[in-house]
C-alpha positions in Angstrom: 87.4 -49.2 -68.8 88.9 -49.9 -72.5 88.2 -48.1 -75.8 89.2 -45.1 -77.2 88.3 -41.5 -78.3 89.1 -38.7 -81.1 88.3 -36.0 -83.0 88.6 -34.9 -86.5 89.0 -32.0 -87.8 89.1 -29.9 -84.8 92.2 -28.0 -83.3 94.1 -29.8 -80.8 92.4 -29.6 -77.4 94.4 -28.7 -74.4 96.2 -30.9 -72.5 93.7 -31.3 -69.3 90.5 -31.1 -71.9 92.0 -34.4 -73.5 93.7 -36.1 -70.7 90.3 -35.7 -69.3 88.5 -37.6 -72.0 91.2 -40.2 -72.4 90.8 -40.5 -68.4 87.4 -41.3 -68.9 87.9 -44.6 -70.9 89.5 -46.2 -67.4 87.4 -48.4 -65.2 90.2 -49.5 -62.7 92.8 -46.7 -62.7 95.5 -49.3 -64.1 94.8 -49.7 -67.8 97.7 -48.4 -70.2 96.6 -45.0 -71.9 98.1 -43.7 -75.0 97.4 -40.1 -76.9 98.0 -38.9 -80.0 97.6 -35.6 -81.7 98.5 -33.4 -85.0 96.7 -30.4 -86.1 93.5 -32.8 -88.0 93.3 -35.4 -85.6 93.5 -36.6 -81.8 93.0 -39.6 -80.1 93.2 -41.5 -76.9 93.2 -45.0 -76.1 93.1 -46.9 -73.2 94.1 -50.6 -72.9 94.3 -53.5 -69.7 97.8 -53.1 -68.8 100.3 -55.9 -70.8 98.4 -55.9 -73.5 100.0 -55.8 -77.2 99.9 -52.4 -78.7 96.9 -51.0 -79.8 98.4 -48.1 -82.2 100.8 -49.0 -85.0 102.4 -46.5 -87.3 103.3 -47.5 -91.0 104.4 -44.8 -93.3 102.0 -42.4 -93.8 99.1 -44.2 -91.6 98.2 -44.5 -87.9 96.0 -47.7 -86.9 94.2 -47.6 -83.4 92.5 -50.4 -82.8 90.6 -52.0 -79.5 89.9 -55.7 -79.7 91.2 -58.7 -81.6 91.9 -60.1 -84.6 92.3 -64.3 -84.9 92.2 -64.4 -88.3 91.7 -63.2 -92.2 89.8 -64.4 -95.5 91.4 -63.2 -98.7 91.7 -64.1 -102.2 94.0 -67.3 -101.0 91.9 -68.5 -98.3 91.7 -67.9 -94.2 94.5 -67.2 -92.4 95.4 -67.1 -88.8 96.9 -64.3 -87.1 100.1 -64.2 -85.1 100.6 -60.6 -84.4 99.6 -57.4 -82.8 96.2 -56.8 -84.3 97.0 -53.3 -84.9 100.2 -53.5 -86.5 98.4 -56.4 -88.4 95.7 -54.0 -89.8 98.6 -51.6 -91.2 100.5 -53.7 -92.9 96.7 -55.1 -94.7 96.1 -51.6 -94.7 99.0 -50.5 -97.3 99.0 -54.0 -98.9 95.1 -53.9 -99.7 93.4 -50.4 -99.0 90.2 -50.4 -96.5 88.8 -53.2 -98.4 90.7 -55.1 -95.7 88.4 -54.6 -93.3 85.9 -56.7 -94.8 87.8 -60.1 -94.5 88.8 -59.9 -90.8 87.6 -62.1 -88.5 87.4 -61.1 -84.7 85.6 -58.5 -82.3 87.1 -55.0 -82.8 86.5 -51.2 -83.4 89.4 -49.5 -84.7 90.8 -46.2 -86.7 93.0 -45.5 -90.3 94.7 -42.2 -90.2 96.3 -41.8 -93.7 98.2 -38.9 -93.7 98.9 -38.6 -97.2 95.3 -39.2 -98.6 94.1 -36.9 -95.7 91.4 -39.1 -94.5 90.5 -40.8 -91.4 88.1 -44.2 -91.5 86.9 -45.6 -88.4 85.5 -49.6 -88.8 83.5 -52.0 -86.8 83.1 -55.7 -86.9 80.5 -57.4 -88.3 78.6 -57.4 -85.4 79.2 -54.1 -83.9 80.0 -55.8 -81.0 82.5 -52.8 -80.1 80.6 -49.6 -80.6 81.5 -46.2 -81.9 79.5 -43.4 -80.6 80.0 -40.1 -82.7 78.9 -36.8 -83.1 79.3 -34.5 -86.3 79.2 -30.4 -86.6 80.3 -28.6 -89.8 84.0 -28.7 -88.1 84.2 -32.0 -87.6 83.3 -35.3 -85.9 84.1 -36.3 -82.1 84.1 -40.2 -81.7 84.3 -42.4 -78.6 83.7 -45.8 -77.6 82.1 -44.6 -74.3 78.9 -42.7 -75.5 78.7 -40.8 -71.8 82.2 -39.2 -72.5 81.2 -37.0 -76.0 79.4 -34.6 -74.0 82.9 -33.4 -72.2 83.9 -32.6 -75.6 83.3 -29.0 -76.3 82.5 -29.4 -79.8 79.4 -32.0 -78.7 76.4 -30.0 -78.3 73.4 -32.5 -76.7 70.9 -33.3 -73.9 68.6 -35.9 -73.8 66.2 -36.9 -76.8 63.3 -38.2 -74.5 61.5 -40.5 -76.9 64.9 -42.8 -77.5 65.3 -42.5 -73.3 61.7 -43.5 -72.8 63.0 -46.9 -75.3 65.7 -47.4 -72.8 63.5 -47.3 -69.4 61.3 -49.4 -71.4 62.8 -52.0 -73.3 66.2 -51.8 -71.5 68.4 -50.6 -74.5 68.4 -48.3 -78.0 68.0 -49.9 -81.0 69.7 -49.8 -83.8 72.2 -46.9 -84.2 70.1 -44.6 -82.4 71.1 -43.4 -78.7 69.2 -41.7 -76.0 71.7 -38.2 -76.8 70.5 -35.8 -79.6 73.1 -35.9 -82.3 74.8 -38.6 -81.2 74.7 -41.8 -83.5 76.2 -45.4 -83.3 78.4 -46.5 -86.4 76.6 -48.9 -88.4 78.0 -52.7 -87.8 80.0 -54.4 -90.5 80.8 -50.9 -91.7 84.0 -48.3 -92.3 82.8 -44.6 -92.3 85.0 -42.2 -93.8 85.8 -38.5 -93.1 87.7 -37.1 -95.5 89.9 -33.9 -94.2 90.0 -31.8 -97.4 86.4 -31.5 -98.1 84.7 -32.4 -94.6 82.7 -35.2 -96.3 81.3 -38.3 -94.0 80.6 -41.5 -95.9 79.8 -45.0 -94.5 80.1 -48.1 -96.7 78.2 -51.5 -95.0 81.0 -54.3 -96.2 78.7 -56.6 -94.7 74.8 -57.5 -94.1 73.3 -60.6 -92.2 71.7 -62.6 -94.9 69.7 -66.0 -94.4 71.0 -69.0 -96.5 69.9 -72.2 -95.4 71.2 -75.0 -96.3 69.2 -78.6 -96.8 71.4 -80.6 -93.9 70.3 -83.1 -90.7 70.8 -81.4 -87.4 73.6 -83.9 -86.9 75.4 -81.6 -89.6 75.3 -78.5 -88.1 75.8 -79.8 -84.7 78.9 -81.3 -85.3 79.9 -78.0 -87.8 79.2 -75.8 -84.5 81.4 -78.6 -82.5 84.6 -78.7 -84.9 84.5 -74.7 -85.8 84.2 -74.0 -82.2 87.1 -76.4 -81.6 89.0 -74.1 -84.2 88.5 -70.8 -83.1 89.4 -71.6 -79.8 92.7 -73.3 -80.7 93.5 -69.9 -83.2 92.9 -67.5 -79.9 94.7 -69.4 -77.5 98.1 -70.9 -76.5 99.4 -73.0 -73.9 101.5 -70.7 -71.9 98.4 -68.1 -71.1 96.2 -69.0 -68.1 92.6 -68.7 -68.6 89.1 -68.6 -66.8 85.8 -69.7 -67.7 82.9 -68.5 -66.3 80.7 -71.8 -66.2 77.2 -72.3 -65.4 75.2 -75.1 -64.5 73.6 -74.9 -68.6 75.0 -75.7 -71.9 76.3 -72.8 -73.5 79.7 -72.5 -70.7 79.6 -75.9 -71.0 80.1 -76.7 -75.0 83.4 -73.6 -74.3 84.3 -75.9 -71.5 84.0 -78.7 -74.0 85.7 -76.9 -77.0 88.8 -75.4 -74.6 89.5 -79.2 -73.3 90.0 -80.5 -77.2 92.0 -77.9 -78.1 94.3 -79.2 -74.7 94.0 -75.8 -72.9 94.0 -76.0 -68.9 91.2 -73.4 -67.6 90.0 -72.6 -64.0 86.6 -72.3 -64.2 84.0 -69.8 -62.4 80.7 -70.2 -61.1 78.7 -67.3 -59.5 75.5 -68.0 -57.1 74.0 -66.6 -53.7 74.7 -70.3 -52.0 75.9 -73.3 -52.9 72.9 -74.4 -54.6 71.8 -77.0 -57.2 72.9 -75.6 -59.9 76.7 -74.5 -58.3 76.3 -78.5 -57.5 75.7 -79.1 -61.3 78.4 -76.5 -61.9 81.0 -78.2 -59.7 80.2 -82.3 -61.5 81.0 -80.7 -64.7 83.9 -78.9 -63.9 85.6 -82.2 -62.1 84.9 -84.4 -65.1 86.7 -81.5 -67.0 89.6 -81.9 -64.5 89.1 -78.5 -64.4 89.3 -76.6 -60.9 86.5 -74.3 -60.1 85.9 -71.6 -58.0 82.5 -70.5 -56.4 82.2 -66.6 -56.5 79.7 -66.3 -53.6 77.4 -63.2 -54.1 77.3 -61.3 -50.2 74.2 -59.5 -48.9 75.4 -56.4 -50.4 76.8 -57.7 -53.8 74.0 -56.2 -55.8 73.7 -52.6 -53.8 77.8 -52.2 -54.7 76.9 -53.0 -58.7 74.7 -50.4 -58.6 77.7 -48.0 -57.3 79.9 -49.2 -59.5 79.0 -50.4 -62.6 77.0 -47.5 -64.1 80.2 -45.4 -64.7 80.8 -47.5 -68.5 76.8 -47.7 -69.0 75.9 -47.0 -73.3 72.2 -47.2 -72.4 72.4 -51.3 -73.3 70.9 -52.8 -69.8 71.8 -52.1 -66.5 73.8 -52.5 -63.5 73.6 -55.9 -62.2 74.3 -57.1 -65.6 78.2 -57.2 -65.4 77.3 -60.3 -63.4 81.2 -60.9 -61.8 82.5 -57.5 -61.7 82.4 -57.4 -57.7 85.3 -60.7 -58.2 87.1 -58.7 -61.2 90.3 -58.5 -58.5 90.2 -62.6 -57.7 89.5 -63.0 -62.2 92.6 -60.8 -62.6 94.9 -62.3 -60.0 93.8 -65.9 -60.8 94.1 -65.9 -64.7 95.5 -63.5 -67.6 92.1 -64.0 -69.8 88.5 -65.0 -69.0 86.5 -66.7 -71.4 82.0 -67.1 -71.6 79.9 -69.1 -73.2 78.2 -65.6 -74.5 76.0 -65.5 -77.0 76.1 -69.0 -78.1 72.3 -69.6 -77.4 71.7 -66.1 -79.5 73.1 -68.4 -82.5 72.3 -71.8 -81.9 69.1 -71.9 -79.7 67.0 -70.1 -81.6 66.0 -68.2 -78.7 65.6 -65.0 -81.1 63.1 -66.5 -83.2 59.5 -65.5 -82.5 57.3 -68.4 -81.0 54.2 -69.4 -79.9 53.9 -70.2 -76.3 51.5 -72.5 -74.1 50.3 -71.5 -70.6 49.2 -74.6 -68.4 48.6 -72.1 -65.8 50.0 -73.6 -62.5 52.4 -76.3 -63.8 54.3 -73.1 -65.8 54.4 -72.4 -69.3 56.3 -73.8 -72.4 57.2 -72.1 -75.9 56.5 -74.8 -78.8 59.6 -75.0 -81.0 57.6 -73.8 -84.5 58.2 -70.2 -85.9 55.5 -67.5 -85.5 55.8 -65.9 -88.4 56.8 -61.9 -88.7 56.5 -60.7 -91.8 54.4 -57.2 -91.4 55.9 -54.0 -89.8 52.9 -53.8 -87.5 53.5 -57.7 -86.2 57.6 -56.0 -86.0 56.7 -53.7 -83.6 54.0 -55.6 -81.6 56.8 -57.4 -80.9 59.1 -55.5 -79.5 57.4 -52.7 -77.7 55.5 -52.5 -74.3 54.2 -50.2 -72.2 57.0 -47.3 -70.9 57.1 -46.8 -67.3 55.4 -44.6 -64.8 57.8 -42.0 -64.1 58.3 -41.1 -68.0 55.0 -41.5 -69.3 53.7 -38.6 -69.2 56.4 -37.1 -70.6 55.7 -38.4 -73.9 53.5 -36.6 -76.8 52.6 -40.1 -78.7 52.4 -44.1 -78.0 55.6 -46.5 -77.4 54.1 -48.3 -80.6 54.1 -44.8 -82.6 57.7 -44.2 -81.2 58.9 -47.3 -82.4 57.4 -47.3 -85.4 58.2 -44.0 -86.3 62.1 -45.6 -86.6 61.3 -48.4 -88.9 60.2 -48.7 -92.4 60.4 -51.4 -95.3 61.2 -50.3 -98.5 61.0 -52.8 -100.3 64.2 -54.2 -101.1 65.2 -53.6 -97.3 64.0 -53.1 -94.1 65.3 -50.5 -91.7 65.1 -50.7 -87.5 66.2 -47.7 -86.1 69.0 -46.8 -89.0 69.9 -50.6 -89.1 69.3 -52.6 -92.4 68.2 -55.6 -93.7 67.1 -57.7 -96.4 63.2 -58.2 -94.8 61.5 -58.1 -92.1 62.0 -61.3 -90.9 65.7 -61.1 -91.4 65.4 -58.6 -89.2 63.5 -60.2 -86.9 65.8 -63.9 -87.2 69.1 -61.8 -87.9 68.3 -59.3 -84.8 71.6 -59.4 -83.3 73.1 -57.6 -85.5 74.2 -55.0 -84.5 74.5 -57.2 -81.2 71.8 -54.6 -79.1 68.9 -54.9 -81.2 68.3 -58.4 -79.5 69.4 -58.3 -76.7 70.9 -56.1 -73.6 75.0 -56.0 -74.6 75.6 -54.8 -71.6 77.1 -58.3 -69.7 79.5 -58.5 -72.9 80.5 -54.7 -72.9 80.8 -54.5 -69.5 82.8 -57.6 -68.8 85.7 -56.4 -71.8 86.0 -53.5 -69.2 87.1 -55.7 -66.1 90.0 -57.5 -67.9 91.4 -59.1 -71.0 87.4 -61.1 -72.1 85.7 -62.7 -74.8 83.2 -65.6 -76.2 84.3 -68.3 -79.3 81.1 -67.6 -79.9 81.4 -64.4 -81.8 83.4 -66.2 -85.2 82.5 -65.0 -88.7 82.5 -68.8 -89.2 80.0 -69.4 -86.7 77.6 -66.2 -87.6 78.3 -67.9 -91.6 77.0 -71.2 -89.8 74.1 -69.6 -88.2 73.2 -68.0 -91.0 73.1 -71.4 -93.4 71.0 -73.1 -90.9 67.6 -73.8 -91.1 65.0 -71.8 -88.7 63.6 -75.1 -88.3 66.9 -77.0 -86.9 67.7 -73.7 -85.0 64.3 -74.4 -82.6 64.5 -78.5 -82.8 67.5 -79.3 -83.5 69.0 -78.7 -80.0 72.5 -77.9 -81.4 74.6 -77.1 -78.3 73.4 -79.9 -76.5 74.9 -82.2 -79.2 78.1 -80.1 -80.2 78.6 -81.0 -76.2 77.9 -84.6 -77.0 80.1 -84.8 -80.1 83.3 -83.1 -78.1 82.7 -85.3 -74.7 79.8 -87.4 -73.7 81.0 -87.4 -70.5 80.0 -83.5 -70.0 76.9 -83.8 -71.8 75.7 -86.8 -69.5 75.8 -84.5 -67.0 72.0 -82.9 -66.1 71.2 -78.9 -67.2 71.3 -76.8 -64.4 67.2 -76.2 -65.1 66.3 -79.4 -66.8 67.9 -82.0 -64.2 68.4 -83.9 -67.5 71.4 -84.7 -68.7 72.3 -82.9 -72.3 72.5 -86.0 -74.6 68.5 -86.7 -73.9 66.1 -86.2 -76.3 64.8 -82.1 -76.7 61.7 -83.2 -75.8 62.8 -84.9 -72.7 64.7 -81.5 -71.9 61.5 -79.4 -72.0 59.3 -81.7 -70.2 62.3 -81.4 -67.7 62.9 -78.0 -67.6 58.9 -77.6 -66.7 59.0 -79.9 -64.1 61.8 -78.6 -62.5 60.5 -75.1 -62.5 57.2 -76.5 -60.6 59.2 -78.5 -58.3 61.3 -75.4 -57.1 58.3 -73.4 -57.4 55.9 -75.4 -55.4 57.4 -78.1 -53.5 60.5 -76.8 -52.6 61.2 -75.1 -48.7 61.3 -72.1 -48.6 65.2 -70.8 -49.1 67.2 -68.8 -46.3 67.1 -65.5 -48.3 64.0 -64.7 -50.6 66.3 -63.5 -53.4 67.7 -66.6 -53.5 67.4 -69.2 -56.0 68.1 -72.7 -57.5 69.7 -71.5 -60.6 72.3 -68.9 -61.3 70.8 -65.4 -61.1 69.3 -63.9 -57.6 65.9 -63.0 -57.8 66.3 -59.6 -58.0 62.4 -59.0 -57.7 62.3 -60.0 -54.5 65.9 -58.3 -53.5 64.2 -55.0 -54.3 61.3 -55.7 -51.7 63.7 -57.0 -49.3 66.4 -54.4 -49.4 66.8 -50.9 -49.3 69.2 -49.9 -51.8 66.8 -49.1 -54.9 65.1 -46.8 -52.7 68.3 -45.2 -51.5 69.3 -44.5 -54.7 65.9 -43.0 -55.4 66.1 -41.0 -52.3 69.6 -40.3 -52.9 68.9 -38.5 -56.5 65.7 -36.7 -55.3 66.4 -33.6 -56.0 68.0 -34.6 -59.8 65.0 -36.7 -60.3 62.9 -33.1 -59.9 65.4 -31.0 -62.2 64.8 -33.6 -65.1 61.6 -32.1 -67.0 61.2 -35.6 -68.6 60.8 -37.3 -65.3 58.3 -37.7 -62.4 58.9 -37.8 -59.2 55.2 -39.0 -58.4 55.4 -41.9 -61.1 58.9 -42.6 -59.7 56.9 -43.3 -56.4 54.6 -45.0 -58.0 56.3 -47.4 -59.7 58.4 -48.2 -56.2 55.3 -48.6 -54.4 53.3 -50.9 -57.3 56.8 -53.1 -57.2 56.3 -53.5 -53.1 52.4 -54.3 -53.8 53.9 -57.4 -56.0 53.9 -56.0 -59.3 57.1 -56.4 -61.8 58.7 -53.6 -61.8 62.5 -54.9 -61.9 63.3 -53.8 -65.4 61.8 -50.3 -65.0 63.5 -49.9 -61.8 66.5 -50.8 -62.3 67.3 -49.4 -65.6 65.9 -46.1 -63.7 68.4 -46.4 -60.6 71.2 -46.7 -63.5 70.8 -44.0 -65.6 70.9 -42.2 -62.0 74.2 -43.3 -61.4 75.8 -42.8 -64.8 77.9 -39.9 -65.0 76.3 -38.9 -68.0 72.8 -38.0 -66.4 75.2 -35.6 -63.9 76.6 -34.4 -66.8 73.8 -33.1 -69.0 71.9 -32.1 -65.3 74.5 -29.8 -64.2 74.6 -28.6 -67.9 71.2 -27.7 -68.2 71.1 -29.8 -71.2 68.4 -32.4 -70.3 65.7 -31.9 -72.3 66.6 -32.2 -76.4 63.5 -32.8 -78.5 62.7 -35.8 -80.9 63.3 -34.6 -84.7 
């Protein structure tokens, strides 16, 4: 694992008590760890090994950061960046104060120790895609980019605040900058917090809020915007003496990174993960070829998912779970093969219009088909209905009030903004079209957190330019307007002539010829197909994990296993836990409850706050 964590305030901690914590940040045992310490402040930092250096001292100030910086907009326009990010942020940091923060352009979390105003600001990216947990007493604040390691700290007193865990076994994830640990918060995205070491004082200013300003353009505009910017920001991150991966898929997104890395002249070896070779590794391996690109087939075994579960649950922050780090059982062959491995991540959250709230049509046996028109959310009530369900057996009946009354109980409009679990926005349905930000209110981060652990990782996708671009483009081109698929055919036709892994139609068709596709296909495999050799097999990309859970053991292993923890957790029943297991067997879907349940098992965290006796903190 990679990150870092520190404390303000507090006297030094021993030696073991901080090695410890720093230890914790490591996910393979070889990352490069670095510790600093004075009588205010201490930190720890781990990086991958051969990385640049992520602490930089100038003058009076110390700059930790963990991520990277491609760029910066000031008064003269954007600039690319040549150098170390940290020692980068120092020298913006004494040119320009902590108003520098607000014009960098990258994915990042870092820290300003400024000795001689006796502060300390710690600063996210717009996005939050890098989190900072923390947790404040009168003393001070502890901070960490793994949330399970603040309760080693001594000064972190938690346990489990059971209405934000019953949101996690329910919807997968906590919203907003809440967290499933009692006094421990999330730093707002696009923010720098402040603690100020002569009077104790804690103040968070937002530099930046997602706000919706569409602009009257064709599709063909944006599309070939998202092309050329794309184009850019992979040409500013990359050079031609670095080898690089891509983890392609049989769909679009992979495919327009594939597209933007070949016109920026980079050689990549691509990726492609499956059970078998099966139509969409097929698809995979046709667009790799035209790419002149090799390709590799990382072959999921029997037991690929049951080792996950062993592993992956160690750098967990309650934002999806285990099987979501989808290549971490090939992170030695990613490692050995190339220096940095690149995803098509989050492009559809941008361009697809997948976040957007629409009406869908059931034609019962043939499948089912969401029309590309915006269902409007402009209440609180129509908010919430829309993200909450019903919570799982085995924490049920731990709960005094409704999922729908827990939810809403963290959100309120006000007028002039609207507020998701501590997160603002300009309205509810910026909220609602603008949920990404931070990155876990959409979505599970979990594949994009997870996969920065394994090695040196990131997506184009996450640009300011292209959030600016999302942002300016009509709600109307984001569902029709079928924007990847064209950036593809803008950079080379040749790729998008090539068929979508669950379409069998090749990009550059019509959107409407892609749906009708994409139903059809989903019939075809659903009813006329053979029957496959495995039953958690499947056409596309992902395993059926439905089925894997009925077919193998390891879910109930793990339940078995963690019996007796299971029983000390007041919040949790053993009976529902049964239940739920058996309902799953009978053919109900249980997969999300399950496994985000077999996860929180495994993370040491749950150990943690067990063996504490600190399991039970109440809602507020």
């Amino acid at each position: 694992m990679v990150g870092f964590w520190g404390q303000i305030g507090f006297e030094p901690l021993r030696a073991t008590r901080s090695e410890r914590l720093t230890a914790d940040l490591q996910w393979t045992g070889r990352e490069a760890l670095e510790e600093h310490a004075d009588e205010d402040v201490q930190v720890g930092i781990a990086t991958h090994a051969g990385g640049p250096a992520a602490m930089a001292n100038r003058g009076d100030t110390v700059v930790w950061l963990w991520g990277s910086i491609w760029g910066f907009e000031g008064p003269d326009g954007y600039t690319t960046v040549d150098q170390p990010a940290a020692a980068y942020c120092a020298s913006l940091y004494e040119e320009r104060g902590l108003g520098f923060v607000s014009g960098l352009n990258g994915t990042f979390a870092g820290v300003v120790y400024d000795r001689e105003d006796r502060s300390v600001s710690l600063f996210t990216d717009r996005l939050g895609s890098r989190p900072i947990y923390y947790s404040r007493s009168d003393d001070g604040v502890v901070f960490s980019t793994n949330v399970q390691s603040l309760p080693t700290h001594p000064a972190v007193e938690t346990g489990f605040d059971v209405e934000y865990l019953a949101e996690y076994f329910t919807l997968q994830r906590t919203f907003g900058v809440k967290t499933p640990l009692s006094g421990v918060e999330r730093l707002q995205p696009g923010s720098v917090t402040t603690v100020s070491l002569r009077t104790a004082s804690m103040e968070t200013d937002r530099y930046w809020h997602p706000h919706r300003d569409p602009v009257d353009e064709s599709p063909a505009y944006f599309s070939r915007r998202l092309a050329e910017t794309l184009v850019r920001a992979v040409e500013e991150r990359t050079d031609p003496e670095t080898e690089y991966g891509l983890l392609l898929s049989g769909g679009s997104d992979s495919r327009l990174t594939l597209a933007a890395l070949r016109a920026a002249g980079r050689d990549v070896r691509c990726y492609h993960l499956a059970d078998w070779v099966n139509p969409e590794a097929r698809i995979a391996k046709r667009v790799a070829e035209a790419a002149d690109a090799p390709i590799t087939l990382l072959k999921r075994g029997h037991d690929y998912q049951a080792g996950a579960l062993e592993k992956t649950p160690q750098v967990g922050n309650f934002v999806g779970y285990f099987n979501q780090i989808h290549a971490s059982g090939f992170e030695e062959t990613l490692r050995e093969d190339v220096e940095y491995l690149f995803t098509g991540h989050y492009g559809d959250m941008l361009f697809k219009g997948n976040h957007v709230p629409t009406p869908t049509v059931d034609l019962g046996a043939l499948g089912s088909f969401s029309l590309p028109v915006e269902r409007d959310i402009r209440s609180v009530g129509a908010f919430v209905d829309g993200r909450i369900s019903e919570p799982p057996s085995y924490i049920s009946g731990a709960l005094s009030r409704s999922m729908r009354e827990i939810y809403a109980a963290n959100v309120s409009d006000e007028g002039d903004r609207f507020v998701d679990h501590g997160a603002e926005y300009g309205s509810v349905r910026e909220a609602t079209i603008c949920s990404r930000c931070p990155l876990t209110n959409g979505t599970s981060q979990f594949f994009y957190y997870g996969t920065l652990q394994t090695m040196p990782t990131g997506t184009p996708f996450l640009d300011n330019r292209l959030v600016d671009l999302f942002l300016s483009t009509p709600v109307s081109t984001l569902l029709r307007g079928d924007l990847i698929n064209r950036a593809v055919e803008h950079l080379d036709p040749e790729l998008a002539a090539i068929p979508h892994g669950s379409t069998n139609v090749a990009l550059s068709a019509p959107s409407a010829l892609q749906e009708v596709g994409r139903v059809a296909t989903a019939f075809k495999r659903r009813h006329l197909s053979a029957p496959l050799e495995e039953p958690h097999w499947t056409a596309g990309p992902w395993t059926n994990h439905g089925e894997l859970i009925r077919t193998q053991n390891f879910v109930r292993e793990t339940i078995d296993e963690h019996e007796e923890l299971i029983r000390s957790l007041p919040f949790l029943s053993w009976a529902g836990v049964n239940e739920c297991y058996r309902d799953h067997l009978a053919g109900a879907d249980n997969l999300a409850a399950l496994y985000t349940l077999v996860t929180f098992l495994r993370m040491p965290v749950t150990r943690r706050l067990a063996r504490d006796n600190r399991t039970a903190a109440p809602t507020p």
